[in-house]
N, C-alpha and C positions, 0 to 999 in steps of 0.2 A: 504494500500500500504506500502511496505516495501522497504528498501534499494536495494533490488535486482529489484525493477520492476522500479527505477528510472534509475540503471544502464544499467539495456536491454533499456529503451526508451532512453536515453542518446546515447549508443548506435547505436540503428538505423540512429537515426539522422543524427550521424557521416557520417554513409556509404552513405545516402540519401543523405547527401552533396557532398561527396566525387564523388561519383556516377555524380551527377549535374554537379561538376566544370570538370570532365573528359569529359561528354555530353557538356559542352559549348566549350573547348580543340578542339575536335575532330571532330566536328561534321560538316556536309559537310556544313553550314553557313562559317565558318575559312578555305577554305582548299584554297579559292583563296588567301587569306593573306599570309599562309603557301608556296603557290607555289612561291610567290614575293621572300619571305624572303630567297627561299632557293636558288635562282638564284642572291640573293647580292651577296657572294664570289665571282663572274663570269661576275659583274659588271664591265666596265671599267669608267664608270662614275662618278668619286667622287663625284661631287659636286650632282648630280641627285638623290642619293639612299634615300635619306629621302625627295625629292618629292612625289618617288614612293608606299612609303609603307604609307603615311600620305598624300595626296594630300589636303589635307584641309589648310594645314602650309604653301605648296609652298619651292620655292627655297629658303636655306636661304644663303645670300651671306657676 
């Protein structure tokens, strides 16, 4: 093995990763997250918006 067949697997990798973090982004697991987050701006609730997208945390007051 030579330097060039460390830098094609190196490489791959990248894009395998790349490829992954765009599949965890977009993928229709995230789209009800993405629906929340993009009806914030149109919120009139301040105090509510990080119930909504975090319900684990709750109201913080």
């Amino acid at each position: 093995m030579d330097i060039n067949d460390f830098r094609t697997l190196a490489t791959v990798l990248v894009f395998l990763s790349f490829v992954s973090i765009v599949w965890w982004a977009y993928g229709p697991s995230r789209r009800a997250y993405f629906d929340q987050a993009a009806q914030l701006p149109f919120d009139n609730e301040e105090n509510d918006t990080q119930s909504k997208l975090n319900p684990a945390k709750g109201e913080q007051s």
